[in-house]
C-alpha positions in Angstrom: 174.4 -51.3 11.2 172.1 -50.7 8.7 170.0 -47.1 8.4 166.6 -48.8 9.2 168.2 -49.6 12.7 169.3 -45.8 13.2 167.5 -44.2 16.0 165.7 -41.2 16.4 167.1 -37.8 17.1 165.9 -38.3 20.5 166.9 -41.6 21.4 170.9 -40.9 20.2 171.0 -38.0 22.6 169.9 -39.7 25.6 172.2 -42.9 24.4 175.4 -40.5 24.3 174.2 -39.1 27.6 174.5 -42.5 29.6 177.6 -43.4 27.3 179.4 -41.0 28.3 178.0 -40.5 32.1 178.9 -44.0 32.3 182.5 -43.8 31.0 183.4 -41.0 33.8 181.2 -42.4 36.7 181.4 -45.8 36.4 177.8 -45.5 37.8 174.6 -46.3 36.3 172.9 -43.3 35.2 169.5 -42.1 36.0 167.2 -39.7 33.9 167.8 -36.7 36.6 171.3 -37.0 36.1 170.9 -36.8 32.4 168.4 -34.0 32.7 170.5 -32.2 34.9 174.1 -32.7 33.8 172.8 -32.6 30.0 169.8 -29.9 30.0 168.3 -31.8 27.8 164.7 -30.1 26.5 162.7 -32.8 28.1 161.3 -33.6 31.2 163.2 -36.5 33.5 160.1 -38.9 33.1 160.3 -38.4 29.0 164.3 -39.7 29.5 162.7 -42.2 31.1 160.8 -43.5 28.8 163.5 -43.2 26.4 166.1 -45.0 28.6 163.3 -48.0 28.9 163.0 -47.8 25.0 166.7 -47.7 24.5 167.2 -51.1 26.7 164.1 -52.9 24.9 166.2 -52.2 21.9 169.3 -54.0 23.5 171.1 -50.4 23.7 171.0 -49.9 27.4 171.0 -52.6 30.5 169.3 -52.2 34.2 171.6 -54.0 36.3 169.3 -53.9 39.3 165.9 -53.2 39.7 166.1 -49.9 41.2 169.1 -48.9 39.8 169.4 -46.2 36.8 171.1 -48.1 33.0 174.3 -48.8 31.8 175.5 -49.3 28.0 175.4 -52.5 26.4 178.2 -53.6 24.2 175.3 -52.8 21.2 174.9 -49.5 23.2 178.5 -48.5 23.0 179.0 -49.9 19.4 176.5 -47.4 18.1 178.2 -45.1 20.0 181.3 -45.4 18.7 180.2 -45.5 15.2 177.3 -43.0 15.1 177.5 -40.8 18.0 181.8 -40.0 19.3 183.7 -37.2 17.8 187.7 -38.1 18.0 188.7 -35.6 20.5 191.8 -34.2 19.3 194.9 -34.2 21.0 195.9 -30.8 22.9 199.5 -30.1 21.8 201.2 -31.3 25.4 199.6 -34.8 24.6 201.2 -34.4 21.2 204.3 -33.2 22.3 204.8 -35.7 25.0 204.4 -38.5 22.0 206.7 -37.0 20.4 209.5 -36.6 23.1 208.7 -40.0 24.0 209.0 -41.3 20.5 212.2 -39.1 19.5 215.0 -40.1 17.0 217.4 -40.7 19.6 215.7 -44.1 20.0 217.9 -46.3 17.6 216.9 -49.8 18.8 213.5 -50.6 17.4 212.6 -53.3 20.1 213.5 -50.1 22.9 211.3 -48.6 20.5 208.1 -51.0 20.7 208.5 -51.4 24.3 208.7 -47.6 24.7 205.7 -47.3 22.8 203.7 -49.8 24.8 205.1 -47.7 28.0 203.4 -44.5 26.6 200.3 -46.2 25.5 199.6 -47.2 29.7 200.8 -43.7 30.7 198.6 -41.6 28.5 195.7 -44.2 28.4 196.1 -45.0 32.4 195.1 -48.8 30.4 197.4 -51.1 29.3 199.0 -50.5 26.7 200.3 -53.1 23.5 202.5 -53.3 20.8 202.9 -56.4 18.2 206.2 -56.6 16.8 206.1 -57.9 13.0 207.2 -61.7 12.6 210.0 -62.4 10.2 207.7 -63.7 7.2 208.1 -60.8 5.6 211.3 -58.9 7.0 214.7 -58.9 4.6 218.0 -58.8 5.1 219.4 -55.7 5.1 222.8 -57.1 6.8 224.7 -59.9 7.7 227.8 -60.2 9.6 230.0 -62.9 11.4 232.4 -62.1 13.9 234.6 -64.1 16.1 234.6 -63.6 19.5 236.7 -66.6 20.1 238.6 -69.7 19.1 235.3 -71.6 19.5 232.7 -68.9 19.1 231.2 -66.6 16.9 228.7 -63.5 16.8 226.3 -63.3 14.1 224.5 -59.8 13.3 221.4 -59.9 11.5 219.9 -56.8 10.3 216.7 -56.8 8.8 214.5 -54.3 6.8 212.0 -53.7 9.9 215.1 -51.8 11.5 216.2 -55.1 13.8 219.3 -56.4 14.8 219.4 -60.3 15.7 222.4 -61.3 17.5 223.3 -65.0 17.6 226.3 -66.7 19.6 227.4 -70.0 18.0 229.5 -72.5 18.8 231.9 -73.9 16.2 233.7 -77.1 15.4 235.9 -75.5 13.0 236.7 -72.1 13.4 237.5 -70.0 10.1 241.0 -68.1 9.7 240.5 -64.6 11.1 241.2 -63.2 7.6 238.3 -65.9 6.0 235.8 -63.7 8.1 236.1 -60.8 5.1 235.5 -63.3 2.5 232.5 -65.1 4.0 230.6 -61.8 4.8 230.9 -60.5 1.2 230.0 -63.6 0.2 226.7 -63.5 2.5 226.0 -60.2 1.8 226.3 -60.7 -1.7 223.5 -63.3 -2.1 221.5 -62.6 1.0 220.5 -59.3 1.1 217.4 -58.7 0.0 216.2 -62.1 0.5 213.3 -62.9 2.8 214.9 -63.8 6.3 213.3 -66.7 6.6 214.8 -67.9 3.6 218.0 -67.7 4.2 218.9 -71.5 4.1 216.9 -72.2 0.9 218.4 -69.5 -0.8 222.0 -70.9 0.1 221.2 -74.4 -0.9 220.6 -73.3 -4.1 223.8 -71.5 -4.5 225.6 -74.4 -3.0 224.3 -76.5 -5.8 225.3 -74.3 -8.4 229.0 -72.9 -7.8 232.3 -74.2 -7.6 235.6 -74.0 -6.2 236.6 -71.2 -3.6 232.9 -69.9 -3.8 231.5 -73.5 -2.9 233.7 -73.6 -0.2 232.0 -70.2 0.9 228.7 -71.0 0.4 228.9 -74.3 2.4 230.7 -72.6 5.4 228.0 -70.2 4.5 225.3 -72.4 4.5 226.7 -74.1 8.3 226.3 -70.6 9.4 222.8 -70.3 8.9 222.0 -73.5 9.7 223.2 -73.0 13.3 220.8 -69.7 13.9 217.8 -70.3 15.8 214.4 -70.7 13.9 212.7 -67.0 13.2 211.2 -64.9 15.7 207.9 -65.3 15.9 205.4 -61.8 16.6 206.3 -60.9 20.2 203.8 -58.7 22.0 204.8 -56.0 24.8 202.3 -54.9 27.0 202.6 -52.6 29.5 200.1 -51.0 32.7 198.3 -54.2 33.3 198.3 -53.7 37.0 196.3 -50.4 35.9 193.3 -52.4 34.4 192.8 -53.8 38.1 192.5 -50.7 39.6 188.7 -50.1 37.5 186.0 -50.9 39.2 184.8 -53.7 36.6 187.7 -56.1 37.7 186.8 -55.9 41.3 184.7 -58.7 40.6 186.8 -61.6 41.1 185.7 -63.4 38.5 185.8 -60.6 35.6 189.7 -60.1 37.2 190.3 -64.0 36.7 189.5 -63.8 33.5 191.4 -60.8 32.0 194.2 -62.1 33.6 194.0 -65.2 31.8 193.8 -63.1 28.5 196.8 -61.2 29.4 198.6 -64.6 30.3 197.8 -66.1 27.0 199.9 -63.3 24.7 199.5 -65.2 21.4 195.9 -65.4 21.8 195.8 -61.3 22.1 198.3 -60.8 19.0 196.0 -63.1 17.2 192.8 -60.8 18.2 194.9 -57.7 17.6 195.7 -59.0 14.0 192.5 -59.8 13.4 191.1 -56.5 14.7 193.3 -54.6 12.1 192.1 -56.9 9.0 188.7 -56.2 9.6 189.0 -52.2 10.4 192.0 -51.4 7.6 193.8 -48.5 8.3 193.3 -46.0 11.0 192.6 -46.7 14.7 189.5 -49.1 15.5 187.4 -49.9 18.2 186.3 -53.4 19.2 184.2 -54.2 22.4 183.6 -57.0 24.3 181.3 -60.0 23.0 182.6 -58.5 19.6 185.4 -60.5 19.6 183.8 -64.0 20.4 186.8 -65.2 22.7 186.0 -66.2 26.1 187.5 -64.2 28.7 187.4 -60.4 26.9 183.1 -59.8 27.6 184.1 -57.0 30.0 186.6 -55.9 27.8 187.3 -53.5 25.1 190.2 -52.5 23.2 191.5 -49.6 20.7 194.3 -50.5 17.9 195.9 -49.3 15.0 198.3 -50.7 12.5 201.9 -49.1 12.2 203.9 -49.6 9.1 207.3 -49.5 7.4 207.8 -48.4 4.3 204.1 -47.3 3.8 203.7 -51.8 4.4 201.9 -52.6 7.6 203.7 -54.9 9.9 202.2 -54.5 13.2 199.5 -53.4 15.8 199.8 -51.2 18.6 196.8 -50.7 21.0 195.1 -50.3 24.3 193.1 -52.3 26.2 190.6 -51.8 29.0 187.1 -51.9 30.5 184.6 -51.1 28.3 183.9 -48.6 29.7 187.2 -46.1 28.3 187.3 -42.5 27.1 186.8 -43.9 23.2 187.1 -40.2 21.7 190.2 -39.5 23.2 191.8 -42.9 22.9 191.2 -43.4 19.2 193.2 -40.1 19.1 196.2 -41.1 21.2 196.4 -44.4 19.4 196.0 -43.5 16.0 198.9 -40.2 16.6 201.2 -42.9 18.8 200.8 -45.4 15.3 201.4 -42.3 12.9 205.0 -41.9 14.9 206.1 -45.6 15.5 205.3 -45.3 11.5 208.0 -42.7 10.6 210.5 -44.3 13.3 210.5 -47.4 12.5 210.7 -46.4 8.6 213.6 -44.5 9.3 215.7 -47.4 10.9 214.4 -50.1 8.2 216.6 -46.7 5.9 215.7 -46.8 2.0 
């Protein structure tokens, strides 16, 4: 927004004053409420005449004729930019992030999924988590086991902190003392490598040794071949029965379509991802007709990249009506990113 749109002293008070009247009443607000509630130095018909400059200026909405305003989605983005303090976390909302989120977690899926489960508790919204995709993870770890004559377990431990665990089927089991030679030999010219990969990298080495190591690298190479094609981002979301419980989604329709956006999980990672290109680092705020997508105009949502290894792989977030407690939510998001950060660093290891 640039500074010739900026409105006046008086106009941003009123405009927080419905904002956040709005957010905790989910009523429209009236000029003797704000008067009131605020004790604003102005007389009720003065807020009037602000509230009815505020929604020529496409900040504020009457939904009925006789009714009091609500924010527009202009409305709460200059709020949210201009006008919102992050509240900051009281240390029980800190500390119950960080019992939540606690090194004893060693799984990083539980992880993510715990960290979506937070995000709807202390948000009462729903909360998300994108896992990263395998475009960028490396092996840290490779390992094939035999289970039995026929079958085999394959561990796959990659730099995000993940372990993939594949059951094949063989035609030609190895000799149980062949299982030693053919995870040094994996280890040996996989790790490191991007997981995706993996099969290029061994049809190179294929090409270029001999003897007992070409007979490694092909029953090498039929190893990898047999593991399923790479994860793709996978998104948990948790709470959504809460976002049915606002009064927005009481309209049918508005309920039909955030349940068809909720349905359609690729579609929100893709938004997410997109969200975090455009905002960078920190948690960022995106509101309804913001994101262009059909379906999300009575919706808003709060995200935040996590990383590991000071890289960003991921978004985590919260979705809801429009109408959500911004200052506090940026605050829980951005704190909840900050520790899925240093866990999931610490199981990726050095």
């Amino acid at each position: 927004m640039n500074d010739e749109l900026k409105l006046s002293e008086r106009e941003e008070l009123v405009l927080r004053a419905v904002v956040q009247c709005y957010i905790t009443s989910a009523e429209p607000v009236g000029s003797r409420v704000i008067a009131k509630r605020f004790g604003l130095d102005f007389s009720p018909a003065t807020i009037r005449n602000v509230m009815a400059d505020l929604e020529e200026e496409g900040y504020l909405q009457q939904l009925h004729t006789s009714s009091g305003r609500v924010p527009t989605d202009r409305g709460y983005r200059y709020y949210v930019d201009y006008l919102m303090s992050v509240q900051e976390l009281t240390l029980t909302e800190r500390a119950r992030i960080e019992r939540d989120l606690s090194d004893r977690l060693t799984d990083a899926d539980e992880i993510m999924r715990q960290t979506s489960q937070l995000l709807a508790l202390l948000s009462h919204q729903t909360g998300m988590v994108q896992t990263p995709d395998d475009d960028n993870a490396r092996v840290q770890h490779i390992e094939v086991m035999p289970v039995s004559a026929s079958r085999a377990a394959v561990l796959v431990a990659d730099s995000y902190g993940r372990v993939h665990t594949v059951i094949l089927q063989w035609d030609e089991s190895p000799a149980p003392d062949e299982f030693v030679s053919l995870n040094r030999f994996l280890n040996e010219h996989l790790r490191g490598v991007v997981c995706d990969q993996m099969i290029a990298r061994m049809h190179g080495i294929v090409r270029t040794v001999l003897d007992e190591n070409r007979r490694l690298a092909e029953r090498a190479l039929r190893v990898l071949q047999l593991l399923p094609a790479n994860r793709p981002s996978h998104l948990y979301l948790e709470g959504a029965a809460q976002l049915f419980e606002q009064p927005e989604f009481r309209n049918i329709d508005h309920a039909r379509e955030v349940f068809g956006v909720l349905e359609e999980r690729d579609r929100l990672t893709a938004l997410l991802r997109t969200n975090a290109a455009n905002y960078g680092s920190g948690a960022s705020v995106w509101i309804g007709s913001e994101s262009h997508e059909p379906g999300l105009r009575e919706i808003s949502v709060v995200a935040a990249p996590y990383s590991v290894g000071g890289q960003s792989v991921g978004v985590i977030g919260v979705l809801g009506p429009r109408r959500m407690p911004y200052q506090r939510l940026t605050a829980v998001v951005d704190y909840t990113a900050n520790m899925l950060s240093r866990l999931m660093t610490r199981l990726a290891g050095p």
